[in-house]
TIDO-923304 format. One line per field, with one value per atom (N, C-alpha, C, O): chain; x, y, z; residue in one letter; atom name; residue number from 1. Coordinates in steps of 0.001 Angstrom, whole numbers, plus 500000, padded with zeros to 6 digits. Layout:
# TIDO-923304
cadena = (A  ...)
X = (X  ...)
Y = (Y  ...)
Z = (Z  ...)
residuo = (A  ...)
atomo = (CA  ...)
num = (NUM  ...)
***
This chain:
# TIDO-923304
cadena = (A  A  A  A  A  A  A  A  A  A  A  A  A  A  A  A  A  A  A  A  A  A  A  A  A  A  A  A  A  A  A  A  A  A  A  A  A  A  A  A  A  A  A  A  A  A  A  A  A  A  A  A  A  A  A  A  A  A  A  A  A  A  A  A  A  A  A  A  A  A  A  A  A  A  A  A  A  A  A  A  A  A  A  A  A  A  A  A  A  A  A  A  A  A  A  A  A  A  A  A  A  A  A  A  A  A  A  A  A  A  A  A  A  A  A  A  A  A  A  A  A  A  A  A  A  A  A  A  A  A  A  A  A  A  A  A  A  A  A  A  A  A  A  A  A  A  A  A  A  A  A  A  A  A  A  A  A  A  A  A  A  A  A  A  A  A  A  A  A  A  A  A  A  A  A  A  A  A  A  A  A  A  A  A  A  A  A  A  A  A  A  A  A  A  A  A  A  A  A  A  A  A  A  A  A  A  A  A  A  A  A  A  A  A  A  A  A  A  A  A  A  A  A  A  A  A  A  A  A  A  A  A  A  A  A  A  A  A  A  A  A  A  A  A  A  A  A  A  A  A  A  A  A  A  A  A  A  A  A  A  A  A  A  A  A  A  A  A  A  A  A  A  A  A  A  A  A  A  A  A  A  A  A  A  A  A  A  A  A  A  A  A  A  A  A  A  A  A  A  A  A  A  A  A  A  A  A  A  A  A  A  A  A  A  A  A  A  A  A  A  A  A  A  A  A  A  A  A  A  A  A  A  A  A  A  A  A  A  A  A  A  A  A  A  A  A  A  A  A  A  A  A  A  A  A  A  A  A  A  A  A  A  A  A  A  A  A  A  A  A  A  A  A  A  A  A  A  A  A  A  A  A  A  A  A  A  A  A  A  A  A  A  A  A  A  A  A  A  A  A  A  A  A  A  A  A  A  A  A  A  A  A  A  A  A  A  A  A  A  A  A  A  A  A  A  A  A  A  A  A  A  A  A  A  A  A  A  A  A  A  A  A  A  A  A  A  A  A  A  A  A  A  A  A  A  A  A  A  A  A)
X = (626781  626281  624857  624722  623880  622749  622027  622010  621423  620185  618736  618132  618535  616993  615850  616055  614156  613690  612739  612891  611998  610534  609920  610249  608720  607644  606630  606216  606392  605009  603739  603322  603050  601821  600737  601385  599645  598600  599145  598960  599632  600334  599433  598496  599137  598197  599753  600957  598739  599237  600536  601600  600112  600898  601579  602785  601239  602312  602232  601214  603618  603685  604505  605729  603340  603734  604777  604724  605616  606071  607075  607812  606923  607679  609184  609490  609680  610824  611433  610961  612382  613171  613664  613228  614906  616227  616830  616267  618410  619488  620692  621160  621445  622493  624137  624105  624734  626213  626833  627153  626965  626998  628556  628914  629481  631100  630631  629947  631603  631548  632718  633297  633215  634288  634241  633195  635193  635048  636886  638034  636299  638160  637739  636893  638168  638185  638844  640055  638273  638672  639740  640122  640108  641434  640780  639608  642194  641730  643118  644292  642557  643604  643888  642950  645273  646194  647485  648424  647689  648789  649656  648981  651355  651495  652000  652664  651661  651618  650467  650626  649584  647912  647196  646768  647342  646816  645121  644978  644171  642636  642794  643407  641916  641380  640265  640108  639092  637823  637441  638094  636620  636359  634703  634028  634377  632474  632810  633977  631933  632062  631352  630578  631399  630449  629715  629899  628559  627660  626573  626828  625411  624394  623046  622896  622138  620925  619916  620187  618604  617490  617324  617860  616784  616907  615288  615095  614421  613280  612547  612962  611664  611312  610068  609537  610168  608439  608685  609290  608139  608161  607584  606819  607809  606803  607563  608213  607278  608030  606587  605492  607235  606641  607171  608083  606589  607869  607194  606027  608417  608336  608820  608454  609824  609741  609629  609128  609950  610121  611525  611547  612358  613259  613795  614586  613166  613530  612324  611177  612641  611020  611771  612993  611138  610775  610320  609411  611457  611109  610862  610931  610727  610520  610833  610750  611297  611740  611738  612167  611450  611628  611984  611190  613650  614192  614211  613739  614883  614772  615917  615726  617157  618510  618081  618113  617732  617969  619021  618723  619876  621205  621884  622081  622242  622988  624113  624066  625171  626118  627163  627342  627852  628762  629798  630241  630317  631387  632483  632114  633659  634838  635568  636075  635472  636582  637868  637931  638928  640475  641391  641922  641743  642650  644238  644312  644932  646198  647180  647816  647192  647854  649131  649149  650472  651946  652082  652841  651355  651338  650619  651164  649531  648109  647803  647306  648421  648166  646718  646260  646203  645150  644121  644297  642889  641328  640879  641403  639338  638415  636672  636297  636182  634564  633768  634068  633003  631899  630688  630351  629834  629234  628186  628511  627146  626454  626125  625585  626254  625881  625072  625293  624128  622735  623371  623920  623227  623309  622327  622567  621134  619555  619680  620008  619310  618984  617599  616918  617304  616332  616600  617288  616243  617056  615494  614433  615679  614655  615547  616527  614920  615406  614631  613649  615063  614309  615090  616298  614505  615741  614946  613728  616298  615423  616626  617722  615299  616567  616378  615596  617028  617403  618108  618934  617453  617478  618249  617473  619258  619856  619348  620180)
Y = (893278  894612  894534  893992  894960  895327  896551  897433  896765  897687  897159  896241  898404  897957  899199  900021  898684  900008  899314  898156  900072  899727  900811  901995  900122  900711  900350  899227  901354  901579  901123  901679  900242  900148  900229  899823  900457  900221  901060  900409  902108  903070  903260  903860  902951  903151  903727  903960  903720  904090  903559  904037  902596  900855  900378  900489  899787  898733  899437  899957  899444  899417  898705  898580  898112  896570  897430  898636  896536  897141  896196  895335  896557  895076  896147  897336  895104  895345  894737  893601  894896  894637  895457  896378  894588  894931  894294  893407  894669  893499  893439  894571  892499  892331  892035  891601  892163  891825  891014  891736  889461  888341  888258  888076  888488  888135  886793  886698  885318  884499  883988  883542  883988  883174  881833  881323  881095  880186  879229  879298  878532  877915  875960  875733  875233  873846  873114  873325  872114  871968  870613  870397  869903  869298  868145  867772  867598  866293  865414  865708  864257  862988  863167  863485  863113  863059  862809  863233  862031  862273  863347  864376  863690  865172  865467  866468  864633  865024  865717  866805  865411  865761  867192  867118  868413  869492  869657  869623  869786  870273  871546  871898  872390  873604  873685  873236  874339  874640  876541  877293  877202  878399  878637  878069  879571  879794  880770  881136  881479  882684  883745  883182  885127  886308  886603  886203  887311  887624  888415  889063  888446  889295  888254  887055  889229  888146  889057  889953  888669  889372  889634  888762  890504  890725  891274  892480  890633  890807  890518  889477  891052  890199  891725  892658  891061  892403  892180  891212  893200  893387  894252  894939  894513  895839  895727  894778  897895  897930  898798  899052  899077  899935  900732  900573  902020  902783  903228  903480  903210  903595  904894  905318  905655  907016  907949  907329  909117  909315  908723  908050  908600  908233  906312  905706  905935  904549  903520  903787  902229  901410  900166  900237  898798  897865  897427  897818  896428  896085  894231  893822  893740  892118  892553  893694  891285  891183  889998  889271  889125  888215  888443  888807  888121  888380  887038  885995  887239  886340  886331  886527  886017  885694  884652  883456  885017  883152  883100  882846  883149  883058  881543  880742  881278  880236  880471  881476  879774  879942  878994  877892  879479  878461  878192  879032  876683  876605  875658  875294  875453  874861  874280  874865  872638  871728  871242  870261  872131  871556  870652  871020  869495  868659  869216  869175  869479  869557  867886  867865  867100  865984  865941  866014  865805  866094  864724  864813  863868  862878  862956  862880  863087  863511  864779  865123  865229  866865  867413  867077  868087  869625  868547  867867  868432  868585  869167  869265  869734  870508  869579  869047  869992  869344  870799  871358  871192  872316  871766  870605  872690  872500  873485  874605  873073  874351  874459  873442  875562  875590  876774  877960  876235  876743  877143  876456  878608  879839  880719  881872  880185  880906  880563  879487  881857  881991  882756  883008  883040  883160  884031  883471  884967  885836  886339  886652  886313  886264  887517  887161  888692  889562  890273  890909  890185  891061  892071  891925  892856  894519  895390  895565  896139  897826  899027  899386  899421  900634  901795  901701  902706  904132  904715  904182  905986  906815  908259  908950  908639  909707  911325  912231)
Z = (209792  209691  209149  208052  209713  209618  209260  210118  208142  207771  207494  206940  208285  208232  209076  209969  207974  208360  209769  210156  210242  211385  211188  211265  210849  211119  212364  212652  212901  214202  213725  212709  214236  214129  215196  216161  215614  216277  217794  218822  217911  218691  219599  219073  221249  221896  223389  223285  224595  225658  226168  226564  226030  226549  225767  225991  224759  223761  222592  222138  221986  220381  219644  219613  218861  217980  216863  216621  216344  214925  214161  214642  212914  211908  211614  211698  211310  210514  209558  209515  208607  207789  206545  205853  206608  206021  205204  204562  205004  204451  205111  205238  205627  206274  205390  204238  205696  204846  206353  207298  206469  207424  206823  205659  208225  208059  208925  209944  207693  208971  209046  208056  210237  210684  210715  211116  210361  210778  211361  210923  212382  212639  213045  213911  212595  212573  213464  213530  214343  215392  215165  214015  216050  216015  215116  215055  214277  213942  213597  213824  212979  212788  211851  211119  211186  210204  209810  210482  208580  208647  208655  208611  208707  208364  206700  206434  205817  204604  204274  203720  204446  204329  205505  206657  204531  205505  204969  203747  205603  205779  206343  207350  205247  205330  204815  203679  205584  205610  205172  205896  204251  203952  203555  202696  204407  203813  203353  203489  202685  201554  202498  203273  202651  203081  202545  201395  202660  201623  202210  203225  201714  201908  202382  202149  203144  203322  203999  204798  203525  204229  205758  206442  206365  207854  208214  208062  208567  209243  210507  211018  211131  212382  212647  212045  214001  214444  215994  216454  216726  218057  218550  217874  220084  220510  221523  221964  222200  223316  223884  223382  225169  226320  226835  227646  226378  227433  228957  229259  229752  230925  231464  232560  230511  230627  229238  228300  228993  227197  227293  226262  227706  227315  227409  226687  228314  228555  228175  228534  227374  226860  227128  226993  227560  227663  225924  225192  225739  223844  224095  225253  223540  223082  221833  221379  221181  219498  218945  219841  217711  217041  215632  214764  215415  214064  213402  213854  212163  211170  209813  208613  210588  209200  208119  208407  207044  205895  205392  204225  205430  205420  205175  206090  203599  203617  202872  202163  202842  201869  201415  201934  200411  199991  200887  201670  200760  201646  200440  199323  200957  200353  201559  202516  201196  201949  201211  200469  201555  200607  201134  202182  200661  200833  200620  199392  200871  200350  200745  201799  200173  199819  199149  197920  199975  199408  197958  196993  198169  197251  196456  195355  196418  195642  194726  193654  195850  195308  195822  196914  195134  195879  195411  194400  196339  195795  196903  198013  196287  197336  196422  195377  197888  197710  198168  199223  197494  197454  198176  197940  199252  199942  200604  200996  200678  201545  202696  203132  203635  205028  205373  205128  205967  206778  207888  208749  207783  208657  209043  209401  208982  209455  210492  210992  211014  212790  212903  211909  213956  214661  216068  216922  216262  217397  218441  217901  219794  220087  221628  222284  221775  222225  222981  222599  224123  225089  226193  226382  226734  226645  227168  227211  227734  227578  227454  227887  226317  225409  226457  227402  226249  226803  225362  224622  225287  223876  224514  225173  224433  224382  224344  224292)
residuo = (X  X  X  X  X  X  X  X  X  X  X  X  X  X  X  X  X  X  X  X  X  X  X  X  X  X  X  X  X  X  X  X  X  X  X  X  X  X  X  X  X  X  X  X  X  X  X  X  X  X  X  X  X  X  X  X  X  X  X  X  X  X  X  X  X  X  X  X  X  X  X  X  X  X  X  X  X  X  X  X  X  X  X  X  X  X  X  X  X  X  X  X  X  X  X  X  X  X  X  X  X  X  X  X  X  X  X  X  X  X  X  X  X  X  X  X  X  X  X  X  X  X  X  X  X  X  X  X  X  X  X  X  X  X  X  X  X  X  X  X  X  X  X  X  X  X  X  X  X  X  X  X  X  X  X  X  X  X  X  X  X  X  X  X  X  X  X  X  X  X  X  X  X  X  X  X  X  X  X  X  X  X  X  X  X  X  X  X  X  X  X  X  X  X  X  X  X  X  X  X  X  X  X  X  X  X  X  X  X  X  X  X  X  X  X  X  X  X  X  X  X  X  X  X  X  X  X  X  X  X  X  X  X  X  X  X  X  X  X  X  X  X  X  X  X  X  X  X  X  X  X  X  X  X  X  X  X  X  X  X  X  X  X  X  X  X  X  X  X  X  X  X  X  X  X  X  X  X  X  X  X  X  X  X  X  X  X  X  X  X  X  X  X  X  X  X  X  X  X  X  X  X  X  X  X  X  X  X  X  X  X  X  X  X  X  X  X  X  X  X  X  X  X  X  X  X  X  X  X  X  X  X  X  X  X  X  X  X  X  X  X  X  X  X  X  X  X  X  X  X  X  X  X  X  X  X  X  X  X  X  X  X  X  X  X  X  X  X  X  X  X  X  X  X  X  X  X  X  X  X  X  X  X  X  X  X  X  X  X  X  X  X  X  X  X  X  X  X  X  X  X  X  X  X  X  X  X  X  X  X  X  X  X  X  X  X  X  X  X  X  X  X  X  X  X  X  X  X  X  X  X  X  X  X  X  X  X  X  X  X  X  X  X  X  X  X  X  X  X  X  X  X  X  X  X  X  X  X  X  X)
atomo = (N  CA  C  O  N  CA  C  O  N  CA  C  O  N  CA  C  O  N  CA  C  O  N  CA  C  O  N  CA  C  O  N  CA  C  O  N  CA  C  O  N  CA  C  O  N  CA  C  O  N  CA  C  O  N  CA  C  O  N  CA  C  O  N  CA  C  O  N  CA  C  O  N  CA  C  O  N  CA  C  O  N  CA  C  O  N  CA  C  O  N  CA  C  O  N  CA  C  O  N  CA  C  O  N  CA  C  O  N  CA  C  O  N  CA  C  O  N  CA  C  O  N  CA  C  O  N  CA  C  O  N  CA  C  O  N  CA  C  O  N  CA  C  O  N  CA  C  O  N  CA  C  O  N  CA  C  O  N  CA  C  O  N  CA  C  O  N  CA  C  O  N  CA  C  O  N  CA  C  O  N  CA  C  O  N  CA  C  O  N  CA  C  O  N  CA  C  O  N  CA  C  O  N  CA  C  O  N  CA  C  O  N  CA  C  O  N  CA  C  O  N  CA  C  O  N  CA  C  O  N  CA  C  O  N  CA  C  O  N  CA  C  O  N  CA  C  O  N  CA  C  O  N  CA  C  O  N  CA  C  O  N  CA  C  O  N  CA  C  O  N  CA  C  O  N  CA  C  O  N  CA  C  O  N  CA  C  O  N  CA  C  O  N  CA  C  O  N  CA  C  O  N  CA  C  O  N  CA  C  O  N  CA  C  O  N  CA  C  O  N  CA  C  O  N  CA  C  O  N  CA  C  O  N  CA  C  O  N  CA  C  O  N  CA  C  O  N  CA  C  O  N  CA  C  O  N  CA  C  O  N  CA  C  O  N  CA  C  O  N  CA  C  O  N  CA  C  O  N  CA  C  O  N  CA  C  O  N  CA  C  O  N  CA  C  O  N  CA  C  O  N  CA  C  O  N  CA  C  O  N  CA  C  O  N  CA  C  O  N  CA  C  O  N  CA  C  O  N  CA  C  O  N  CA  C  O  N  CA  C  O  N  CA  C  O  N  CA  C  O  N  CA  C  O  N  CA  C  O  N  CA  C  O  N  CA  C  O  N  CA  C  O  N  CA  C  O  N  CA  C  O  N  CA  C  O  N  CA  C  O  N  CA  C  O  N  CA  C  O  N  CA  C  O  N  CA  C  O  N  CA  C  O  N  CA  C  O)
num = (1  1  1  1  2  2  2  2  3  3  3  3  4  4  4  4  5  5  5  5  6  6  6  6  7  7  7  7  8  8  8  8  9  9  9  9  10  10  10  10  11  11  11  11  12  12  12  12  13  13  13  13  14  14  14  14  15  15  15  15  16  16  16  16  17  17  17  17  18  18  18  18  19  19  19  19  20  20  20  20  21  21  21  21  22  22  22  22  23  23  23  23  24  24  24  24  25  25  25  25  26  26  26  26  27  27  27  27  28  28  28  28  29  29  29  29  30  30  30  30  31  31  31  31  32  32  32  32  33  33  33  33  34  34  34  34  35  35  35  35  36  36  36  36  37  37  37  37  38  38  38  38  39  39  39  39  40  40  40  40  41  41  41  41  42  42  42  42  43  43  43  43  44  44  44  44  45  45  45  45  46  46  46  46  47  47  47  47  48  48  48  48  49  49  49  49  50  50  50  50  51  51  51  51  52  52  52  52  53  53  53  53  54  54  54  54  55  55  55  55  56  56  56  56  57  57  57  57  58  58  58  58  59  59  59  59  60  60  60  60  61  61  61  61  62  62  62  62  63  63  63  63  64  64  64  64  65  65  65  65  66  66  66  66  67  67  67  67  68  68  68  68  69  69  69  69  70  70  70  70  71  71  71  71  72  72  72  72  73  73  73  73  74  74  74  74  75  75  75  75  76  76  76  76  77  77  77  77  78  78  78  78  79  79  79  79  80  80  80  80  81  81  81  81  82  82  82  82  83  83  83  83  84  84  84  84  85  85  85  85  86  86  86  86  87  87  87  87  88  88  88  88  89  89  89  89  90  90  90  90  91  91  91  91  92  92  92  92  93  93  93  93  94  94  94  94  95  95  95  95  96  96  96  96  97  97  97  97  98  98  98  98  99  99  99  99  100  100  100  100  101  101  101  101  102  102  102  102  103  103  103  103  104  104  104  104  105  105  105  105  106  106  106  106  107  107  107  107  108  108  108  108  109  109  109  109  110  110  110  110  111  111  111  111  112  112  112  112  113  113  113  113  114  114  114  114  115  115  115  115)
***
């Protein structure tokens, strides 16, 4: 989920440039793909949700009042905690703490139609 403001700049006939940003609340899924084990020993993997800045800038064109031609370049920094748990029937429980890089880069091109 995304908020966020834009502002218009340099407003001529043809193009209008404009920045943006926000803050996001990033759900991440995550599911672990097959692996080797014994069946005493279960692996489970968990990243945390959280919050993260949301910015970027672009410009559109419109072609009617109602329909524009946009380009866009955003910007998630987005990292977060993660947790790897062992469950070991012999051993018993450990987990290893970890971080994962979830910055993206979104590069968007479109055309809106406004209601």
């Amino acid at each position: 989920m995304i908020i966020c403001f834009q502002g218009e700049f340099l407003q001529n006939k043809y193009v209008s440039p404009y920045a943006f940003a926000g803050g996001a609340f990033v759900f991440t899924g995550f599911k672990m793909g097959a692996y080797a084990s014994i069946p005493e020993v279960k692996i489970e993997q968990r990243i945390e949700n959280g919050l993260s800045f949301y910015f970027g800038f672009g410009a559109r064109t419109d072609l009617t009042s109602k329909m524009s031609l946009f380009s866009e370049v955003s910007y998630l920094p987005r990292t977060a905690s993660a947790k790897t748990i062992f469950t070991d029937m012999n051993r018993g429980v450990s987990s290893e703490d970890f971080e994962v890089n979830l910055r993206t880069i979104h590069l968007k091109f479109g055309l809106r139609y406004f209601f």
